[in-house]
N, C-alpha and C positions, 0 to 999 in steps of 0.2 A: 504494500500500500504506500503510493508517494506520502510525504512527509506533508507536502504543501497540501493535499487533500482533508490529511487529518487536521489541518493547520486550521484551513477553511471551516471546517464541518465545526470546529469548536465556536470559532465565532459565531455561527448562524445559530448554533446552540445557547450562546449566551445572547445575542442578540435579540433571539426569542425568550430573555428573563431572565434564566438562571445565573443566580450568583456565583456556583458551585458547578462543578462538571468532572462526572467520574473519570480517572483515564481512560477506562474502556470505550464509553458515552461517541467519541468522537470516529474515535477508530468504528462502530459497529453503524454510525451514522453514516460514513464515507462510504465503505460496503455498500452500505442498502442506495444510496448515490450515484456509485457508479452501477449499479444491477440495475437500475431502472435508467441510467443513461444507456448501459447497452440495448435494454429494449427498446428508447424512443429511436436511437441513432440506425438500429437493424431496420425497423420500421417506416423512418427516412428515406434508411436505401431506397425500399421495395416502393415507395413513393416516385423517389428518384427515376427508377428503372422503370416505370408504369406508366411514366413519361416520357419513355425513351430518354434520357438525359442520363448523361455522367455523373455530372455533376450534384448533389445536394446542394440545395436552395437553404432561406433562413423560413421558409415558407415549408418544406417537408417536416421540419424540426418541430416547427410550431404546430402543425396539424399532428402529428405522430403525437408531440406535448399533450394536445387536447386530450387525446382518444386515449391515453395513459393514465392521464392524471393524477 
């Protein structure tokens, strides 16, 4: 798990209030973060590719986002 992820996941942790934060807290946050960024981004692709396009748009991300939630 990169370091700057678990780094991340702590601030949106306390940003959402908490004073205190277990060390586990962050690291099991990042986890659950990137598992649902690999489903939006999979999801993307077949967007992508549905389209005939190479490319991912900020438009696949954000629909796949939706439908994820």
């Amino acid at each position: 798990m990169p370091d700057k992820l678990v780094y991340v996941s702590e601030r949106l942790i306390r940003r959402a209030g908490a004073e205190r934060v277990d060390e586990e807290a962050p690291i099991e946050l990042a986890e659950k973060l990137e598992d649902h960024g690999h489903r939006v981004i999979h999801y993307a692709y077949r967007l992508a590719l549905r389209r005939r396009g190479k490319r991912i748009k900020a438009r696949d991300i954000h629909i796949a986002a939706e439908l994820f939630g």
